[in-house]
N, C-alpha and C positions, 0 to 999 in steps of 0.2 A: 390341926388335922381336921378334915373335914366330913363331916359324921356321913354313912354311906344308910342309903334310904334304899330300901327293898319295895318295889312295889306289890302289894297286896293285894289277891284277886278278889272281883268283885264281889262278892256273896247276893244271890238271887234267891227269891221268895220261894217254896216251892211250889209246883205247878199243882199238884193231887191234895187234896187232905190224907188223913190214914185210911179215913174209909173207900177211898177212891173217887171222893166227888172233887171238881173243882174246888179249887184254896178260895181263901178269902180275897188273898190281891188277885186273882184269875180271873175272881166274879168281878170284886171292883175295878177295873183293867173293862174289862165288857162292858160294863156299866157306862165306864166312860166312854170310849168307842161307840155306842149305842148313841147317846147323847149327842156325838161331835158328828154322828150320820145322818142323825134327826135334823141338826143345824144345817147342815151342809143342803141336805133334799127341801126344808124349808127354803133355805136362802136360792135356789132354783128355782124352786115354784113361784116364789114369790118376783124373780127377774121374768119367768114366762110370764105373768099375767100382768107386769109392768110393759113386757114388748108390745102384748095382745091391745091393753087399751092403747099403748101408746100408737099401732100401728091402726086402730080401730080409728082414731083421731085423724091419722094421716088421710083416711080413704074416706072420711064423711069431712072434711074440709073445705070452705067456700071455694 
């Protein structure tokens, strides 16, 4: 007989402490998020002033 498996719902962190501030995984959840926004607008700026010299190149060219 083949054993029958109940799926179990997920259990998630809660969002509040008691005292009403953000949880610990809420902050570090942010935390991360903060970091992958920071990468994200470097890694932009960083293709902008690759375009700027590359195009500065183009236009002082023999």
């Amino acid at each position: 007989m083949a054993e029958i498996i109940t799926p179990q719902p997920e259990t998630q962190p809660p969002l509040f402490a008691p005292d009403g501030s953000p949880s610990k995984e809420v902050k570090e959840a942010l935390k991360e998020l903060e970091k992958e926004q920071n990468r994200e607008y470097a890694r932009k700026f960083a293709e902008e002033i690759a375009d700027s010299i590359e195009e500065r190149h183009k236009n002082h060219a023999p």
